[in-house]
KOLNU-567617 format. One record per residue (C-alpha): residue number from 1; z, x, y; residue in three letters. Coordinates in steps of 0.001 Angstrom, whole numbers, always signed. Example, Ala and Ser with C-alpha at 12.3 -4.5 7.8 and 13.67 -1.06 7.14 Angstrom:
<pts>
@pos 1; Z +7800; X +12300; Y -4500; code ALA
@pos 2; Z +7140; X +13670; Y -1060; code SER
</pts>
This chain:
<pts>
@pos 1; Z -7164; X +12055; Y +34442; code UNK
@pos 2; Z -7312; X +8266; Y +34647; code UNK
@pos 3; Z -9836; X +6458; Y +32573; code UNK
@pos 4; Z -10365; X +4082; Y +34991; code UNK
@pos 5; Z -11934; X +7165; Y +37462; code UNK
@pos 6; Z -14439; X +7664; Y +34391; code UNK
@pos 7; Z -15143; X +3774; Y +34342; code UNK
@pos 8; Z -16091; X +3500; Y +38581; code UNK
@pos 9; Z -17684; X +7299; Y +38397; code UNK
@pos 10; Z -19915; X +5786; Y +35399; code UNK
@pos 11; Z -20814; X +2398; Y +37343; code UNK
@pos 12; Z -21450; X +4287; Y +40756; code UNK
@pos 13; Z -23732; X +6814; Y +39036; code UNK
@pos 14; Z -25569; X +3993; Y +37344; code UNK
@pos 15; Z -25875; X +1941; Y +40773; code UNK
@pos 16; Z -26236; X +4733; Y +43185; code UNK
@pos 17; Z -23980; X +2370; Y +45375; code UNK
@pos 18; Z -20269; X +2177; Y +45906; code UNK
@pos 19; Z -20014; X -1341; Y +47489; code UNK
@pos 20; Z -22461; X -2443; Y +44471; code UNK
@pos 21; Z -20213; X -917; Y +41580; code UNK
@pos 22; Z -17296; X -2510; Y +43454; code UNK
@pos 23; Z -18687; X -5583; Y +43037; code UNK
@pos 24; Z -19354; X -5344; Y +39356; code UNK
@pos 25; Z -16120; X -3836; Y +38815; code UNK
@pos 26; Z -13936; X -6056; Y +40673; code UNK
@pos 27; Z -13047; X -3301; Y +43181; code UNK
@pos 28; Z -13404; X -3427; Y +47007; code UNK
@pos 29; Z -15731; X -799; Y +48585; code UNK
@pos 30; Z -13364; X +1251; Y +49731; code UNK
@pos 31; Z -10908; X +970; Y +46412; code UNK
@pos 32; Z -14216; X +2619; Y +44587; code UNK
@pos 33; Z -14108; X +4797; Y +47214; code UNK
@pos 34; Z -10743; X +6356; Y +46698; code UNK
@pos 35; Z -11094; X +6440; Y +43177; code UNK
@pos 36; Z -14262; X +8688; Y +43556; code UNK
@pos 37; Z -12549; X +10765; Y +46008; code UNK
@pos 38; Z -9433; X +11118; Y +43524; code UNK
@pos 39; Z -11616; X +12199; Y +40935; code UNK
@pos 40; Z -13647; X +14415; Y +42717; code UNK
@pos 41; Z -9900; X +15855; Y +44193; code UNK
@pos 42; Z -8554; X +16164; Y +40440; code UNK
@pos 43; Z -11838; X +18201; Y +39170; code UNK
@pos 44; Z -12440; X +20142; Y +42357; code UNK
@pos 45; Z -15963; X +19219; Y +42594; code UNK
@pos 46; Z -18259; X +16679; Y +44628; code UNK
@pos 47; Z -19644; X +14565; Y +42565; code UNK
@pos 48; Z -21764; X +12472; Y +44696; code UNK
@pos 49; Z -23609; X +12752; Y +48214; code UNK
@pos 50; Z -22999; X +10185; Y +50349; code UNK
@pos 51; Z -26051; X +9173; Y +52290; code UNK
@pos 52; Z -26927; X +6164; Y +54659; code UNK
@pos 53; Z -27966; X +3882; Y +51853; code UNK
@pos 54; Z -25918; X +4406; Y +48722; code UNK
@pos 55; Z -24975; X +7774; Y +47114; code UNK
@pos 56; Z -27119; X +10197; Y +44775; code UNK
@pos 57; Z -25235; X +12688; Y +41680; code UNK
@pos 58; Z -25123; X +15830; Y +43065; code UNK
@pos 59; Z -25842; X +18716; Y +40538; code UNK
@pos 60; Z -22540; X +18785; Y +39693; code UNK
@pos 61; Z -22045; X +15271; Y +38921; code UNK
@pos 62; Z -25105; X +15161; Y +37206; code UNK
@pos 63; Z -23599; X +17612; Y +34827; code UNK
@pos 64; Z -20227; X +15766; Y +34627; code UNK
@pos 65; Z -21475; X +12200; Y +33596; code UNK
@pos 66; Z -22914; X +13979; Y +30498; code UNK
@pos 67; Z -19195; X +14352; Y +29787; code UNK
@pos 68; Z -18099; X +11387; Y +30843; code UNK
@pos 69; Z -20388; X +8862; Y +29189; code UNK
@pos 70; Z -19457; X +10476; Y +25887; code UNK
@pos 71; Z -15401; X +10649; Y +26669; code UNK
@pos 72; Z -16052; X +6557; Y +27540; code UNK
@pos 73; Z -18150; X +6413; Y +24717; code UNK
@pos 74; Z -15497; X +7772; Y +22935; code UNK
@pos 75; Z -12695; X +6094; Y +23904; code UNK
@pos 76; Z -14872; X +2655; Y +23614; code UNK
@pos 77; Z -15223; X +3904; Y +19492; code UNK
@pos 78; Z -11301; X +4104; Y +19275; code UNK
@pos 79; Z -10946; X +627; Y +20901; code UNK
@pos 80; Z -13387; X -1089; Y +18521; code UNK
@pos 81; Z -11921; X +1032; Y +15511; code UNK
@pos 82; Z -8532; X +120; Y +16111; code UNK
@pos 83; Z -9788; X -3551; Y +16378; code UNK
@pos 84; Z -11309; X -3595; Y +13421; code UNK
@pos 85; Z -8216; X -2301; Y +11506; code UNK
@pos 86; Z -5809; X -4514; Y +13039; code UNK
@pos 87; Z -8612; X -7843; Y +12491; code UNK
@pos 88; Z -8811; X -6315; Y +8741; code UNK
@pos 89; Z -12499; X -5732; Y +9375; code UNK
@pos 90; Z -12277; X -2587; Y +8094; code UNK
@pos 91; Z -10097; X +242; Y +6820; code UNK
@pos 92; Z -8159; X +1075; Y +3626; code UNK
@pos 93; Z -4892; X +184; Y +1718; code UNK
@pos 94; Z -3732; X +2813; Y -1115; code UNK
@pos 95; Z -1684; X +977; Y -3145; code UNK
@pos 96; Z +1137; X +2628; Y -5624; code UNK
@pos 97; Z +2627; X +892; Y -8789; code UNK
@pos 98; Z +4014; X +2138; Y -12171; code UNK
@pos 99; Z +2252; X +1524; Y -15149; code UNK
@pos 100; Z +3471; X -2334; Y -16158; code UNK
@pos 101; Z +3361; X -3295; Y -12979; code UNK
@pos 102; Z -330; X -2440; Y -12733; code UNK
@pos 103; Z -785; X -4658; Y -16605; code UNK
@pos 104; Z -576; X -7778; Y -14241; code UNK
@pos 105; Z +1142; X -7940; Y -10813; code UNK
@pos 106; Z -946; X -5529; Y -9157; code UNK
@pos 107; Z -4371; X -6318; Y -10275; code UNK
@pos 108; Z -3630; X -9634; Y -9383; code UNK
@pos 109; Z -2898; X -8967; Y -5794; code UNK
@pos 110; Z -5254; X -6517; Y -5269; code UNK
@pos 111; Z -8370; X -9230; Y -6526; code UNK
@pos 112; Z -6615; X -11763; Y -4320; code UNK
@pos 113; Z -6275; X -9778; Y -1027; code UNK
@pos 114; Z -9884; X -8646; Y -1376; code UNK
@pos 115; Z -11043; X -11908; Y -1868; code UNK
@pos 116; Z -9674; X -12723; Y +1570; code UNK
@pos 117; Z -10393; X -9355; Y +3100; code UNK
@pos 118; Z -13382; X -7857; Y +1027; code UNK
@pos 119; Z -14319; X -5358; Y +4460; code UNK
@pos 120; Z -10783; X -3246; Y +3484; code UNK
@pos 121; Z -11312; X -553; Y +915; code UNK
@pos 122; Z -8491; X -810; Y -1769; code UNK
@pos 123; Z -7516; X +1815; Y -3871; code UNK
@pos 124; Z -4697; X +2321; Y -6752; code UNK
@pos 125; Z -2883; X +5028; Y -7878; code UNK
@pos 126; Z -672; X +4998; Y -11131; code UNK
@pos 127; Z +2571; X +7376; Y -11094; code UNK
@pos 128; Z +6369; X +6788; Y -11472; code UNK
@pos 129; Z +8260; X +5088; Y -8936; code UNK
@pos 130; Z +9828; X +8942; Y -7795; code UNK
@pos 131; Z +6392; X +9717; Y -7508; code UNK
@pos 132; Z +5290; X +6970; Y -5073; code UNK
@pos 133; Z +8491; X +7434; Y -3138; code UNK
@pos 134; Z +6921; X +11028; Y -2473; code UNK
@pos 135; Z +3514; X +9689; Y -1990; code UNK
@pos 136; Z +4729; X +7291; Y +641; code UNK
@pos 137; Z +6747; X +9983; Y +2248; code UNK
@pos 138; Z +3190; X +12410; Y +2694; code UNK
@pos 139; Z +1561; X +9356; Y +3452; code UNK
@pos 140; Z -1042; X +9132; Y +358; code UNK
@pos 141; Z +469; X +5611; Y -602; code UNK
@pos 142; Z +557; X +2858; Y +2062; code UNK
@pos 143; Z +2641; X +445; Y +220; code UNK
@pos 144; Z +3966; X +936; Y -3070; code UNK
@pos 145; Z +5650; X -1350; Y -6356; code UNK
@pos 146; Z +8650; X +331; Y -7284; code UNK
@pos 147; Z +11596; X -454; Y -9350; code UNK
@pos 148; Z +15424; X +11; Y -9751; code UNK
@pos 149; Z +18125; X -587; Y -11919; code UNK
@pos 150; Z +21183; X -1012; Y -9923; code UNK
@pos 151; Z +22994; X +2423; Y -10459; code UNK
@pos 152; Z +19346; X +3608; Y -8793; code UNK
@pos 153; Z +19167; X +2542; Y -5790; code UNK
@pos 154; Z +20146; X +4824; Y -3769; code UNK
@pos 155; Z +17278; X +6998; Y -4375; code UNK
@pos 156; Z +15199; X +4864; Y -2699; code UNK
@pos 157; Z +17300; X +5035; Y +593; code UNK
@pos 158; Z +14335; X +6501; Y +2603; code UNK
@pos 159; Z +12095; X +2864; Y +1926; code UNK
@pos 160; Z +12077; X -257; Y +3647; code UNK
@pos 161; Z +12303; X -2736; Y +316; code UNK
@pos 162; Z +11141; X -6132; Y -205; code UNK
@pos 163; Z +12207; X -7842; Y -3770; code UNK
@pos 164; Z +9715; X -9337; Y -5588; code UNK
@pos 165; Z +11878; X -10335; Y -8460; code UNK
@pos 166; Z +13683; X -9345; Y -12006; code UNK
@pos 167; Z +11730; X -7442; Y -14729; code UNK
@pos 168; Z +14016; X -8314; Y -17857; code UNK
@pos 169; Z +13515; X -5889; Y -21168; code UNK
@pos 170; Z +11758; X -7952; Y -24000; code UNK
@pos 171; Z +11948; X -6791; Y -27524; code UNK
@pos 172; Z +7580; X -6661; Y -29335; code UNK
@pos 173; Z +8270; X -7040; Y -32435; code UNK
@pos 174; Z +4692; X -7769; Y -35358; code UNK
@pos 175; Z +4066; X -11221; Y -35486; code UNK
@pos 176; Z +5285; X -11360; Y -39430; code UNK
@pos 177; Z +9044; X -9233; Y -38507; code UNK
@pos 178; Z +11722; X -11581; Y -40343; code UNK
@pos 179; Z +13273; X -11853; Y -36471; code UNK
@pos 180; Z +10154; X -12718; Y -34936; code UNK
@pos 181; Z +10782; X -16718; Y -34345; code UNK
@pos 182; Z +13866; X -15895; Y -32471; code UNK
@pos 183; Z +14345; X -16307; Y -28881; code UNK
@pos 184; Z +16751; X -14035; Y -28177; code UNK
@pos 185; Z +18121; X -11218; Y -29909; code UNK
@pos 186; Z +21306; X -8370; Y -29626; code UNK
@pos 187; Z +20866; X -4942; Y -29814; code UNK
@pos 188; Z +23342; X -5024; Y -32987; code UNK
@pos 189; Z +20439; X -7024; Y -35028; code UNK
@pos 190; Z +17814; X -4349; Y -34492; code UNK
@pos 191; Z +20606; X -1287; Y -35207; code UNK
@pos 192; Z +17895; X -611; Y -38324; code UNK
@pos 193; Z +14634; X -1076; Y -37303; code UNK
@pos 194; Z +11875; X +1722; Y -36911; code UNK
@pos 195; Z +11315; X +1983; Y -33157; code UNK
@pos 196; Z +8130; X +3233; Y -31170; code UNK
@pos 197; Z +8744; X +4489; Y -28173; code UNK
@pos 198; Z +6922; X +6784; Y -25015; code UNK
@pos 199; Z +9166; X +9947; Y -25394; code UNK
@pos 200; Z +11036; X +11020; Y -28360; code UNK
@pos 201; Z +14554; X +11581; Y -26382; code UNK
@pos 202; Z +15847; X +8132; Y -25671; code UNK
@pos 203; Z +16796; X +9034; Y -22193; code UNK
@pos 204; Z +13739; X +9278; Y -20914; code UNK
@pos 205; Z +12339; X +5713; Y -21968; code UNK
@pos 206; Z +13283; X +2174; Y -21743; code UNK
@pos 207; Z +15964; X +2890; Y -23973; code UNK
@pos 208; Z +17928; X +4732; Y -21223; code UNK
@pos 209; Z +18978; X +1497; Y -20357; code UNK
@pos 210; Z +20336; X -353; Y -23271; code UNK
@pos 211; Z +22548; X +3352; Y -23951; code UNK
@pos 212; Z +25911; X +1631; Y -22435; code UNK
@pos 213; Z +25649; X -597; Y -25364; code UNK
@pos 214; Z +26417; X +2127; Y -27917; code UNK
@pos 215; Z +22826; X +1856; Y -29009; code UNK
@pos 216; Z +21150; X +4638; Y -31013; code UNK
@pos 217; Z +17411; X +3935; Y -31501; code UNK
@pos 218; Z +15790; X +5910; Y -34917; code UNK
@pos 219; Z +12325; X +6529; Y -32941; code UNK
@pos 220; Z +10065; X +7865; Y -35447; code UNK
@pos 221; Z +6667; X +7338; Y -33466; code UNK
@pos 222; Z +5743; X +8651; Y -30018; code UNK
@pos 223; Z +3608; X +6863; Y -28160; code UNK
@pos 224; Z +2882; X +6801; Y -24475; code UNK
@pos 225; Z +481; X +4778; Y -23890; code UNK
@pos 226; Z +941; X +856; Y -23948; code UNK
@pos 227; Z -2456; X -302; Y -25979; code UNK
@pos 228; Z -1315; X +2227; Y -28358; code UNK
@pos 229; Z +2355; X +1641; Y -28773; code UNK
@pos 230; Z +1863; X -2246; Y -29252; code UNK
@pos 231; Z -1099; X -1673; Y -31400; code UNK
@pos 232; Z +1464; X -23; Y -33692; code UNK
@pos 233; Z +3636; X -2827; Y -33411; code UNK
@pos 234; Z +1217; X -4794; Y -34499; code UNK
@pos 235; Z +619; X -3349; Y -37837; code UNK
@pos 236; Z +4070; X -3149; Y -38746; code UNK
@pos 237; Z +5119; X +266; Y -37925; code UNK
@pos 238; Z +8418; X -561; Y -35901; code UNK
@pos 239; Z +9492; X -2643; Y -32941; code UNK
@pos 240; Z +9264; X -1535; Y -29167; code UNK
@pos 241; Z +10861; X -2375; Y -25613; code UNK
@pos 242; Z +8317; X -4090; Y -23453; code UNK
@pos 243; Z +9124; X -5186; Y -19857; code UNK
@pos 244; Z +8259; X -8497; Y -18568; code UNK
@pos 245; Z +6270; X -7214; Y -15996; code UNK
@pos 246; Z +4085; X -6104; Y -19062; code UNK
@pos 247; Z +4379; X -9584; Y -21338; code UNK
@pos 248; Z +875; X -10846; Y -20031; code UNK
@pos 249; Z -1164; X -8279; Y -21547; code UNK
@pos 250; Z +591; X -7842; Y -25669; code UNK
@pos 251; Z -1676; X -8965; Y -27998; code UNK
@pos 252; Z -1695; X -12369; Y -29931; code UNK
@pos 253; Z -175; X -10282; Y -32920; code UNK
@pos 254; Z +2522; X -9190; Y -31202; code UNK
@pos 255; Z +5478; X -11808; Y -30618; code UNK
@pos 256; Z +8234; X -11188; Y -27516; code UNK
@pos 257; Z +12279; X -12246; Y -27333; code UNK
@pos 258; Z +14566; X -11629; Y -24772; code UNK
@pos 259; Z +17269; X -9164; Y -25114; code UNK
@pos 260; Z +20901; X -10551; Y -24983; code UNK
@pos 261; Z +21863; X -10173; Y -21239; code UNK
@pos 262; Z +25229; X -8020; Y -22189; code UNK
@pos 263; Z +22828; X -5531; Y -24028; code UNK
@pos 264; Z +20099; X -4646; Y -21390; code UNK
@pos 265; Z +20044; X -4736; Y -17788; code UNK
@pos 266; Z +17764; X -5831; Y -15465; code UNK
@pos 267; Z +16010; X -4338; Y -12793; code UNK
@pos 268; Z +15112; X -5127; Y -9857; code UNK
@pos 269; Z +11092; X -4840; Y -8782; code UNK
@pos 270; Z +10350; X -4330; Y -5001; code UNK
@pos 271; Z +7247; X -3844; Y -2533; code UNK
@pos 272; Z +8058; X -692; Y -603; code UNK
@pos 273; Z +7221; X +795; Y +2770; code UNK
@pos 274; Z +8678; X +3973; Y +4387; code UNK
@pos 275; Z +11670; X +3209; Y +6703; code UNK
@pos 276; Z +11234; X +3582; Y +10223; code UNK
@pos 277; Z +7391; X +4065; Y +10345; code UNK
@pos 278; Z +5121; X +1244; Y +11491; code UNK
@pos 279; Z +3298; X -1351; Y +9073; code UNK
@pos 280; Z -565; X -1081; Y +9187; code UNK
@pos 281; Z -2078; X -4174; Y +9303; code UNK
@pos 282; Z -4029; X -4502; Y +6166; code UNK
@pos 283; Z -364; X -3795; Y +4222; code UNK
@pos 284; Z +1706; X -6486; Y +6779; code UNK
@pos 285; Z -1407; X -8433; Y +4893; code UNK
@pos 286; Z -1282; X -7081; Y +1421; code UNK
@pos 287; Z +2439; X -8138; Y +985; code UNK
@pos 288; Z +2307; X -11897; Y +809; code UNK
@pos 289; Z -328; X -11490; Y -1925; code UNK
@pos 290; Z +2013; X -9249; Y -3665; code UNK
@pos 291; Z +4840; X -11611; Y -3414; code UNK
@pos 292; Z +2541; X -14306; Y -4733; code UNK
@pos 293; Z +1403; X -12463; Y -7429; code UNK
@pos 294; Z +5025; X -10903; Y -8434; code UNK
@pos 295; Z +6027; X -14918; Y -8622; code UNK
@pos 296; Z +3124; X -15980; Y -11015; code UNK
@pos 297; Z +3688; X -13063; Y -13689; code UNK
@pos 298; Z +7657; X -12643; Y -13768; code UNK
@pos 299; Z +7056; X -16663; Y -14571; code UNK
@pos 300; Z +4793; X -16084; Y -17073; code UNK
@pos 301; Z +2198; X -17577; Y -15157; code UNK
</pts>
């Protein structure tokens, strides 16, 4: 059934006149007429009686403009929805990003874009990047921060990726360690130290990545949480890998150096969008912000 029927039926029903809802319509007399007529043809009912001076509903079409004053009403809904979404007037963005990514870059981003856009509804959800590959694939995530190391990257063959930079490992170290006033250390000159870390296997933390350097941390302390973990830096209990994403937020007791580049990798940070599916607006929006932000606090801004 063509809208457009629904449109002229509503108009003639209103104006009792064909020639009159022609001429509000931008239809000839007898254009409104064949419309009618096709509509009347398609639902096998006569929907108006056509007198001397204008038309009147029959019952029937008094019955069927019930309907079709809420399908326009309807469809007039969608239109201004769909507007609203696409002028960022409304709507949502569910935003995904691992757990350093959301000490800085993300927060960031997120107070910026609403600043600009405070009718959108953001939300964030925390996970692993595997999990916000999943999330974007059931469509719980709109956009999501995820990140790579090289060797990685295939698993993340299903999303559209745009970098937003490096995120180098950084060594936290208490503020009084004898190595604390060095720039930049090697894995070789920590071979002793105490180290905290989020699991107690290796392979399942930060250190997973320095393990090509023949690198054997002695983790005595297991701690997953980031306040935590550097709060034991601070007192002296051991040393811990931070990323940079992460080097805004440690505390003014805790001091930061670079690991050689031949002992850690570095891997690669990226906005991400499911391949082959279409943008909404308010993320096509969200990105720049992102890109912005990812800018500011891999600088150290």
């Amino acid at each position: 059934m063509d809208l457009t029927w629904l449109r002229v039926f509503e108009a003639v029903a209103r104006i009792g006149s064909f020639t009159a809802a022609g001429g509000e319509l931008g239809y000839t007399q007898s254009a409104v007429s064949r419309q009618i007529s096709a509509l009347e043809a398609e639902l096998g009912a006569v929907l108006f009686d056509r007198l001397a001076r204008g038309v009147v509903l029959t019952e029937e079409g008094r019955r069927f403009r019930a309907h079709a004053k809420g399908a326009l009403a309807q469809v007039d809904a969608g239109r201004r929805e769909l507007g609203e979404l696409r002028d960022l007037t409304a709507g949502r963005l569910r935003v995904g990003a691992f757990a350093t990514a959301n000490a800085a870059l993300v927060p960031r981003a997120m107070a910026a874009f609403q600043a600009v856009h405070p009718a959108v509804r953001v939300s964030l959800v925390e996970g692993r990047t595997p999990d916000h590959v999943a999330g974007l694939a059931d469509g719980s995530v709109d956009v999501a921060v995820v990140s790579g190391y090289t060797d990685q990257l295939d698993a993340l063959d299903a999303l559209d990726l745009r970098p937003l930079g490096a995120d180098a490992i950084l060594v936290a170290l208490p503020r009084g360690h004898r190595l604390a006033g060095r720039r930049r250390l090697g894995l070789a000159e920590l071979a002793d130290e105490v180290w905290i870390a989020g699991f107690p296997d290796a392979e399942r933390t930060l250190f997973a990545t320095v393990a090509g350097a023949g690198f054997e941390p002695r983790i005595d302390f297991v701690v997953q949480e980031w306040t935590a973990k550097l709060g034991c830096v601070a007192a002296g209990l051991g040393v811990t890998l931070v990323p940079a994403l992460a080097a805004g937020a440690v505390r003014d007791d805790v001091v930061l150096a670079e690991l050689e580049a031949a002992d850690a990798p570095v891997r690669a940070v990226f906005a991400a969008t499911l391949a082959g599916r279409s943008v909404p607006a308010a993320v096509e929006a969200f990105l720049p912000f992102l890109t912005t932000a990812a800018i500011d606090v891999l600088a150290g801004g």
